[in-house]
C-alpha positions as CSV (number, residue, x, y, z in Angstrom):
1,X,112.3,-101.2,88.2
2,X,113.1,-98.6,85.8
3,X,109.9,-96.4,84.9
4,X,109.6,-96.3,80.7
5,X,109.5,-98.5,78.5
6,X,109.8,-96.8,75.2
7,X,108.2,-98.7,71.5
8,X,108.6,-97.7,67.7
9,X,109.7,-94.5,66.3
10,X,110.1,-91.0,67.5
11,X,108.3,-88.4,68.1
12,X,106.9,-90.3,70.9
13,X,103.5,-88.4,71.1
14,X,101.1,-91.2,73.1
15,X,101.9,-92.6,75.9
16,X,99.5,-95.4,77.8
17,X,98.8,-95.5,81.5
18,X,98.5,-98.7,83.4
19,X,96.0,-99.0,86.1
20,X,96.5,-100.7,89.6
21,X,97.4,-98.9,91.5
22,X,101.0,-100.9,91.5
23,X,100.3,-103.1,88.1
24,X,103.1,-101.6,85.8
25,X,103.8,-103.5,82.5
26,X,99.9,-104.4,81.4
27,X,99.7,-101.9,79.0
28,X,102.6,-103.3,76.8
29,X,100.5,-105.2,74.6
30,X,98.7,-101.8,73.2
31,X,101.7,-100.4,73.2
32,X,102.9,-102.5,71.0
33,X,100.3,-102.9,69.1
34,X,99.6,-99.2,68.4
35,X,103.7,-98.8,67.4
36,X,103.7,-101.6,64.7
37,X,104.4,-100.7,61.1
38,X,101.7,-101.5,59.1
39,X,100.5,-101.1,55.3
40,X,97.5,-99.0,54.6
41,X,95.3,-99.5,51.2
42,X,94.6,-95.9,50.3
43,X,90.7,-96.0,50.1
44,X,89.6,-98.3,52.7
45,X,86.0,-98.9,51.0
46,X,88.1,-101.2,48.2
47,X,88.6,-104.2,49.8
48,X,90.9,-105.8,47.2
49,X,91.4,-110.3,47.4
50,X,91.8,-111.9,50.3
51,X,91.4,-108.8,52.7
52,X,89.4,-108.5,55.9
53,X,85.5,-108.1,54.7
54,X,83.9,-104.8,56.3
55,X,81.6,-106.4,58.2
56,X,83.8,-108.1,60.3
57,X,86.3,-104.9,61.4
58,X,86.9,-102.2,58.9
59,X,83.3,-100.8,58.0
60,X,82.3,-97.8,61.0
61,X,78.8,-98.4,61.6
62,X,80.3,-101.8,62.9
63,X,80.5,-100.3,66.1
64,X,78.2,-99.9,68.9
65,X,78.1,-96.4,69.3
66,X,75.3,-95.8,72.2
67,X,71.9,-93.9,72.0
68,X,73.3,-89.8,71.4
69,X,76.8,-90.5,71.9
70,X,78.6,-88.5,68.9
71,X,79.7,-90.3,66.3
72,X,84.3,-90.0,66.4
73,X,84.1,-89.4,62.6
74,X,87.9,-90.3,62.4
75,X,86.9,-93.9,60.6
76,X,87.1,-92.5,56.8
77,X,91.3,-92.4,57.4
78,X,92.1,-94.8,55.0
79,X,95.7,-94.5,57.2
80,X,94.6,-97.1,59.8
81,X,93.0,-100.4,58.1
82,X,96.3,-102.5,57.5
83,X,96.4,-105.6,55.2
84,X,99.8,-106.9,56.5
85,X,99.4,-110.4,53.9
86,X,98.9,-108.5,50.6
87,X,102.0,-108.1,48.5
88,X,103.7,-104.8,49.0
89,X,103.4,-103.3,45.3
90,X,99.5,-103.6,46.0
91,X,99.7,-100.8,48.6
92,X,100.9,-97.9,49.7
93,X,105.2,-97.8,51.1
94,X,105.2,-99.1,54.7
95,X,104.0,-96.4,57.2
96,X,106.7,-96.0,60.0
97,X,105.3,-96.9,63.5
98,X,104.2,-95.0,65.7
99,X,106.4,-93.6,68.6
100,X,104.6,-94.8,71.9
101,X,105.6,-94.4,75.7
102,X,104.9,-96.7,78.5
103,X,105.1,-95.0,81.6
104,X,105.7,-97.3,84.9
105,X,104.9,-95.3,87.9
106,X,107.0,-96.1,91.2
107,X,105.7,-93.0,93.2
108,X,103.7,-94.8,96.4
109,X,101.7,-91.5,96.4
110,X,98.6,-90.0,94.2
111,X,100.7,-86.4,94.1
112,X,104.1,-88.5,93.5
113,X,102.5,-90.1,90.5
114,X,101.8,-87.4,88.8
115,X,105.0,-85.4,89.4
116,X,106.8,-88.6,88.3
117,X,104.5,-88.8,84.9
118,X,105.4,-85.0,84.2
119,X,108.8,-86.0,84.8
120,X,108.9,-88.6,82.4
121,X,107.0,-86.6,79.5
122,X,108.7,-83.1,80.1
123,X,111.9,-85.1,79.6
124,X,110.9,-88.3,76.7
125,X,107.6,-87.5,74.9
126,X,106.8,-84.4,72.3
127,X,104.7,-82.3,73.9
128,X,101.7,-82.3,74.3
129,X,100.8,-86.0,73.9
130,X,97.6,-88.1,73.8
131,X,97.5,-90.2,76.7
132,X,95.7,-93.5,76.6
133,X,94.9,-94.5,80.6
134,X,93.4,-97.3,81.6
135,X,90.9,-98.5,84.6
136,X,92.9,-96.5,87.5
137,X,95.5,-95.4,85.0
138,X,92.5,-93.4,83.3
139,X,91.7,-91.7,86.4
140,X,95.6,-91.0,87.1
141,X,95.7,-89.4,83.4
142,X,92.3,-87.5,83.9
143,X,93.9,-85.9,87.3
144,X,97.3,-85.4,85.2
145,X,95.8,-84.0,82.1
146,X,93.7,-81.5,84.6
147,X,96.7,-80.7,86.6
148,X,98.7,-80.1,83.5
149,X,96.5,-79.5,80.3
150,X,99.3,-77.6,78.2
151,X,100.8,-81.2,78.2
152,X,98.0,-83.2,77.1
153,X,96.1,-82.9,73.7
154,X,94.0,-85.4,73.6
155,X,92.9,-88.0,76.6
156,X,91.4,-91.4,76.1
157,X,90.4,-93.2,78.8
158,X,89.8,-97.0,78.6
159,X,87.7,-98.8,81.1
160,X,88.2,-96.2,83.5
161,X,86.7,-96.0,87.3
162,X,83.7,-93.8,87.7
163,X,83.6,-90.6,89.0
164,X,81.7,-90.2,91.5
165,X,81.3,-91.8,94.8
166,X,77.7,-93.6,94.4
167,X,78.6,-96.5,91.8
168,X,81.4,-97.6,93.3
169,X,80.2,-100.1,95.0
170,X,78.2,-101.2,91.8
171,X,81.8,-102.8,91.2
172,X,82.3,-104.8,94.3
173,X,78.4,-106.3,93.5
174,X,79.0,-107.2,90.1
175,X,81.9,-109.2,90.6
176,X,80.8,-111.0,93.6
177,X,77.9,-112.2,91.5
178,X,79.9,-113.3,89.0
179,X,82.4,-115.7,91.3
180,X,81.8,-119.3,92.2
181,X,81.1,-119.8,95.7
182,X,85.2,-120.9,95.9
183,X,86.4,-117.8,94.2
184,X,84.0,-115.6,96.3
185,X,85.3,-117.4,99.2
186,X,89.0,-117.3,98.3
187,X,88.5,-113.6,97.6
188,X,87.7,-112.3,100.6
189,X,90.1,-114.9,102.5
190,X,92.9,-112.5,100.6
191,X,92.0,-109.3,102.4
192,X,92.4,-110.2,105.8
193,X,95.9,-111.1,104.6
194,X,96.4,-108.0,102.8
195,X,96.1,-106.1,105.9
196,X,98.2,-108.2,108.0
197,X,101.2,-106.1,109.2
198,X,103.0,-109.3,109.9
199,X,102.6,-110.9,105.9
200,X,105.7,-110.1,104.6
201,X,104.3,-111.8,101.5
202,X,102.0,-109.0,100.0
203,X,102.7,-108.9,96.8
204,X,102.2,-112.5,96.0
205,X,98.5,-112.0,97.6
206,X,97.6,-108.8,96.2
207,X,98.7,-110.9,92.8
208,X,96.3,-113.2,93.6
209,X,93.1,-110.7,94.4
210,X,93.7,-109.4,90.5
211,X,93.6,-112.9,89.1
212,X,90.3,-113.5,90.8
213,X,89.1,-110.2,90.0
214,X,90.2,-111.2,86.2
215,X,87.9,-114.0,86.2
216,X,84.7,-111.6,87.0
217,X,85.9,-108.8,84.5
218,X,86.1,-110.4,81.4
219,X,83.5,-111.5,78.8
220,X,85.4,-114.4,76.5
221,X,89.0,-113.7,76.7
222,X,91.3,-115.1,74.4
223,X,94.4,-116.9,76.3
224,X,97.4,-114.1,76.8
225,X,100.1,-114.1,79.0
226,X,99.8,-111.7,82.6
227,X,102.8,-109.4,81.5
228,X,102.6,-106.9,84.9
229,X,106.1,-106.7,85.9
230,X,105.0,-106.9,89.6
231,X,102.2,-106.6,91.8
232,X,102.6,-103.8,94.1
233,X,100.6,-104.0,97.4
234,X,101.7,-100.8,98.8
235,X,101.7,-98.4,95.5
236,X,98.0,-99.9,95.5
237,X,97.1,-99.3,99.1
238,X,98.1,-95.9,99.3
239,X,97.2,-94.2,96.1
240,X,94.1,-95.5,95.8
241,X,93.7,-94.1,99.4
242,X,94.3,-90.6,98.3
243,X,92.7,-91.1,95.0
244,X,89.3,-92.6,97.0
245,X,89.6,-89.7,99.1
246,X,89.8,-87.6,96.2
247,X,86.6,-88.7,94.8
248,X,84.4,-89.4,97.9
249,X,84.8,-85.4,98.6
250,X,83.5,-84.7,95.0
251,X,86.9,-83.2,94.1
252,X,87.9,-85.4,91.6
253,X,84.5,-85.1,89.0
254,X,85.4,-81.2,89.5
255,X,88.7,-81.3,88.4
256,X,87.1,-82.1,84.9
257,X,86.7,-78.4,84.7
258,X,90.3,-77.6,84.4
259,X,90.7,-79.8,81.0
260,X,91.1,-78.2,77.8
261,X,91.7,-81.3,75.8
262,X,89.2,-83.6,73.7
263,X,87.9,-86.5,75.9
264,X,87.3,-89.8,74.6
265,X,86.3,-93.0,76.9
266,X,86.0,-96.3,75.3
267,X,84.2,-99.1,77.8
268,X,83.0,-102.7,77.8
269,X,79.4,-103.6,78.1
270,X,80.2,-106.4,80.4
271,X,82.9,-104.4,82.6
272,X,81.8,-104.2,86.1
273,X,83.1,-100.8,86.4
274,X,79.4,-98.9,85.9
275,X,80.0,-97.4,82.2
276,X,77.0,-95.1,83.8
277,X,79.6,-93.7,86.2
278,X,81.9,-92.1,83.4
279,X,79.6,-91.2,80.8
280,X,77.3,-89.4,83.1
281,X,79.4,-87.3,85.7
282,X,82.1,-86.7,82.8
283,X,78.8,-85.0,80.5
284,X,78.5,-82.7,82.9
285,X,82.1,-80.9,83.1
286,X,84.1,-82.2,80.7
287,X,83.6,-79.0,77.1
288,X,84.4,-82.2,74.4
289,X,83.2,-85.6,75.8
290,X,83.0,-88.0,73.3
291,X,82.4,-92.5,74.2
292,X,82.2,-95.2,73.0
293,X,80.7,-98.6,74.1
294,X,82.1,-102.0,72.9
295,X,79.7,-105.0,73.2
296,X,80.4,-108.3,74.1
297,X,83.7,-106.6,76.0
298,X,84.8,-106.7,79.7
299,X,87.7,-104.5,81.6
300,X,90.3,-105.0,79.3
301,X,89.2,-104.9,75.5
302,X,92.4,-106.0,74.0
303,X,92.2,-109.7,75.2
304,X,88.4,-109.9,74.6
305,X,87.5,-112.6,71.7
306,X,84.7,-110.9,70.2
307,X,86.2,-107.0,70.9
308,X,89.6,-106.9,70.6
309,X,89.6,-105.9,66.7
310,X,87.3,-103.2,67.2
311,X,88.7,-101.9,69.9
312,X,92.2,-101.3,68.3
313,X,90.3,-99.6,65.1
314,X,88.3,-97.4,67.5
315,X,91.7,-96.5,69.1
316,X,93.8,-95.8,66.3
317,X,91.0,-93.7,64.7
318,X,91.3,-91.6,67.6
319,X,94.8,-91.1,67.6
């Protein structure tokens, strides 16, 4: 499996993360998404004929922005609202799209990840890029962009992990309660399997775990297609080993001290990963912290029904 995946036009200045460990290829539809052409109407408070109505996406006290978070402030750029059905002469001239890398990491350890994403930046991306990581791949970018801040201008992190060790298990709660009694069951029959040395079949059953653990994470999803390339059992097991590690020892929160960049976390209301766990430890080290809460949203904010149009307008305003 190669490990980029390259979409729009240069300069290829983002570049999205995918989580896992070992689920490389679910971040294509944002990256797509975020390198589309698009028109923009040059004062987005006109909303000529036929385009969308503020209320339901363009207007910014649309979002839920929680009790003292600060407000991003990018939303006035008229550059981001698109009206793709209007005739061209009502708008401005196409705007090229953006230039957007997926990396795919192959490295089966936490240090060989990010050696391989500094690879693959140093040598496609112009430097220094925003990264957009999400659930593990947040945590992977926050370690990266700490590692490496000259290479990293801004970092946005969506649905990320928490930080510290106390709400993890918040995680394995919350879903549980969500299951049936059969998925519950059909869960946990998985790990026993997963830790067979004799299953030469891994893959297939670590597939499986992140379907069930779909069901749990998500609010109203609309139907999409699963587009990870392959589910990898062992980039999973031992990454998150040395990234669990990592945190359980209080390193990890205390590499926020090393980043330079702006931070910006956007997060489901519904996602079972404890939004408490990033907004909280990340306050506390991290010089420009910035969040956002989505409602009506679970882990992954671009299939969610009722979330999946702000989500993209909070995202482009921030890059």
């Amino acid at each position: 499996m190669k490990n980029l995946r390259k979409y729009g036009n240069p300069p290829f200045d983002i570049a999205v993360i995918h989580g896992g460990p070992g689920a490389p290829g679910e971040m294509a539809p944002v990256a797509r998404e975020l390198s589309f052409a698009h028109y923009a109407h040059p004062d987005h408070y006109v909303y000529p004929e036929n385009s969308a109505h503020p209320e339901n996406s363009a207007h910014p006290d649309h979002y839920a922005y929680p009790e003292n978070s600060a407000h991003p402030g990018h939303y006035a750029n008229p550059d981001y609202y698109a009206y793709p059905d209007r005739a061209a002469d009502s708008f401005e001239p196409p705007i090229s799209g953006r230039g957007v890398l997926e990396p795919l990491q192959t490295a089966v350890t936490l240090d060989g990840q990010v050696r391989e994403l500094k690879a693959v930046l140093n040598e496609h991306a112009a430097l220094p890029v925003t990264l957009i990581g999400f659930s593990w791949g947040a945590m992977l970018s926050y370690i990266f962009t700490a590692s490496h801040p000259e290479l990293v201008k801004k970092l946005i992190l969506v649905g990320s992990g928490p930080y510290e060790e106390k709400y993890a298990d918040i995680i394995r709660r919350t879903r549980g309660s969500r299951l049936s009694k059969e998925e519950c069951k059909e869960t946990y029959s998985r790990i026993p399997a997963l830790n067979d040395l004799s299953n030469g079949n891994k893959n297939a059953s670590f597939a499986r775990f992140g379907q069930l653990m779909s069901l749990a994470d998500s609010y109203d999803p609309l139907p999409h297609d699963d587009e990870v390339l392959e589910y990898q059992y062992v980039i999973n097991k031992n990454v998150w080993s040395d990234a669990s590690r990592l945190r359980s020892n209080g390193k990890l929160l205390k590499l926020g001290k090393k980043i330079r960049c702006p931070v910006f976390a956007i997060h489901g209301d519904y996602d079972p990963h404890p939004f408490e766990g990033v907004k909280d430890p990340l306050s506390g080290v991290l010089k420009d912290f910035r969040y956002v809460l989505l409602e009506k949203c679970g882990h992954r904010p671009w299939v969610e029904r009722e979330a999946k149009e702000m989500f993209y307008d909070v995202l482009r305003g921030e890059i």
